[in-house]
C-alpha positions, 0 to 999 in steps of 0.5 A: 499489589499495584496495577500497572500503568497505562502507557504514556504514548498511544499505541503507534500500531493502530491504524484507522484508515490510509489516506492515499495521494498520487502525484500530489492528487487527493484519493481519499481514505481507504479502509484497508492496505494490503501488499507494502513490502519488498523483498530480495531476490536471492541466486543460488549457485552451488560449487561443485566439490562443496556438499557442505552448503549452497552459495546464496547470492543477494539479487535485485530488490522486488517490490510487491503491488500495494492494494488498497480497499475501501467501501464505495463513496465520494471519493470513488470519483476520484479514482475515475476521474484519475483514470480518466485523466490518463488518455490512453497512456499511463505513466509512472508517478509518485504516491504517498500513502499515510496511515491514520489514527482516528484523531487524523494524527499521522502513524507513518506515511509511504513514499512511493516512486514509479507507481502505476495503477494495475486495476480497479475493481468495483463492487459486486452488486446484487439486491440479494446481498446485505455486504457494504460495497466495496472497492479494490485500488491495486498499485505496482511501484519501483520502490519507496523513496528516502525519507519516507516515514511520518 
C-alpha cells in the first residue's frame, strides 16, 4: 500500500495573523479578523393571484463591519495616534487588510474603500485575571475595490 503524499503547495487557508494599513498607514498585525463579507439585500414582492410562489427581487449590496483583535503592544499606539489624527472629524478612507502565514508570505489582502473606524475597545484590566490584554479595532467600509486579492 502506498502512503499519500504531502501536497506540493501549502495549504493557502492558513492564516497566521492580518497586517492592517489605513490610507496607507501601518496598523500593525493583529491576531484576529472577524466580519469580512457582504451580502444582498433581497425584496419581497408577492403577485396577488400567485399562490405558487414569492418574487424575490436583488436589492442593494451590505457590507458587514470588519473587527480585528489583537493582544496590547506597540503597535497599540498606532491606533491612538490615528485616532488622534482625526481633530474632531472623521472621513472615509482606504484600508488593505492582508492575511499572513507565519513566513510573512501574503494568502490574499482585502482592499477596502469607504472605510471608517466604528470603535476601539481596550483591555479590561484587573489584578485578579491571568487573560492576555486584548484590544478590538471595528471597521464600517463601502465595500472592496477591483483587484483586491494578493
Amino acid at each position: 500500500m502506498t502512503k499519500p503524499s504531502a501536497p506540493s503547495t501549502p495549504d493557502p487557508a492558513v492564516a497566521v495573523c492580518f497586517w492592517v494599513k489605513v490610507d496607507g498607514r501601518d496598523l500593525g498585525a493583529f491576531t484576529a479578523c472577524d466580519g469580512i463579507g457582504c451580502e444582498v439585500v433581497i425584496e419581497q414582492r408577492e403577485e396577488g393571484g400567485n399562490n405558487s410562489f414569492v418574487h424575490q427581487l436583488p436589492g442593494r449590496i451590505k457590507y458587514t463591519n470588519i473587527k480585528l483583535t489583537r493582544p496590547v503592544d506597540a503597535d497599540t499606539k498606532k491606533i491612538a495616534v490615528w485616532f488622534a489624527g482625526f481633530g474632531g472629524v472623521v472621513q472615509r478612507t482606504t484600508a488593505t487588510i492582508q492575511a499572513m502565514t507565519a513566513d510573512g508570505t501574503i494568502v490574499y489582502a482585502w482592499h477596502l474603500t469607504g472605510v471608517i473606524p466604528v470603535r476601539w475597545t481596550g483591555p479590561s484590566l484587573s489584578v485578579d485575571s491571568a487573560k492576555v490584554a486584548t484590544e478590538t479595532l471595528e471597521l464600517a467600509h463601502h465595500g472592496f475595490m477591483q483587484g483586491a486579492g494578493a
